[in-house]
C-alpha angles and dihedrals in degrees: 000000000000095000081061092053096044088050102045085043085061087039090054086051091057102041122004090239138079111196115124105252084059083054099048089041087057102036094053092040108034116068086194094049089041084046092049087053103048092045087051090056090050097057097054095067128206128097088328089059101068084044092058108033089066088046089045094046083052100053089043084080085074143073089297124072108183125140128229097233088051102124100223120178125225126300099029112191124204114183117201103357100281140239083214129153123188130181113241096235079061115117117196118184139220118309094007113160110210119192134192133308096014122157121189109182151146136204090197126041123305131021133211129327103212107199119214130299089011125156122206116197134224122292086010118152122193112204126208128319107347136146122230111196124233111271092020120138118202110208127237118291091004121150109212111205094148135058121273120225116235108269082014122149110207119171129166141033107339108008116199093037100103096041094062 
């Protein structure tokens, strides 16, 4: 079942193991593990989605802000327990590491595309439709209004600026 893939590959993020008293450990003891679950669930639709959107929604009122209908790739990572907030026309790919205090927005249409095995660093916003490349890493405090090449390093106000 693919749900099962996409929570142990979170699992695996957090932990390196995907037995399920690491699950239940983390699941019990980590906001940010316990919120992945319940948006993938979420995600998956059926009975078990109108279960988890009320308790998402819920839990929205925290330190994450993820919508549901955000397409997020395997092996999300959430350091610190936010405060993050994502637009829901967002896409993350597979193996991303967000940290704290990360906004990814838009006051048009659509928001950021986020490439595989990308880190995104503390305080980072990322402002309107851009595309971060896979393997990129986006420095503390950094505002992204450009596109970041693939393996690329971008820090500061505004990153990306100085790579187009």
């Amino acid at each position: 079942m693919k749900l099962v893939q996409y929570i142990k590959s979170d699992l695996y993020r957090f932990d390196g193991k995907t037995g399920l008293s690491d699950f239940l450990k983390r699941f019990v003891f980590s906001h940010s593990f316990n919120y992945l679950v319940w948006l993938r669930i979420s995600q998956f639709g059926g009975i078990l989605k109108f279960i988890s959107i009320p308790i998402i929604l819920l839990k929205m009122r925290g330190n994450i802000q993820i919508s549901y209908k955000t397409k997020i790739g395997y092996g999300l990572y959430i350091a610190h327990n936010g405060p993050i907030v994502i637009n829901s026309t967002t896409i993350i790919g597979s193996n991303v590491n967000l940290s704290q205090f990360i906004t990814i927005g838009s006051n048009e249409s659509q928001a950021a595309i986020v490439g595989d095995e990308v880190y995104i660093g503390p305080n980072v916003c990322v402002v309107e439709n851009v595309r971060i490349g896979d393997g990129a890493t986006i420095g503390a405090g950094s505002v992204v209004t450009k596109n970041i090449p693939p393996h690329a390093t971008a820090a500061g106000n505004y990153a990306g600026s100085q790579l187009s």
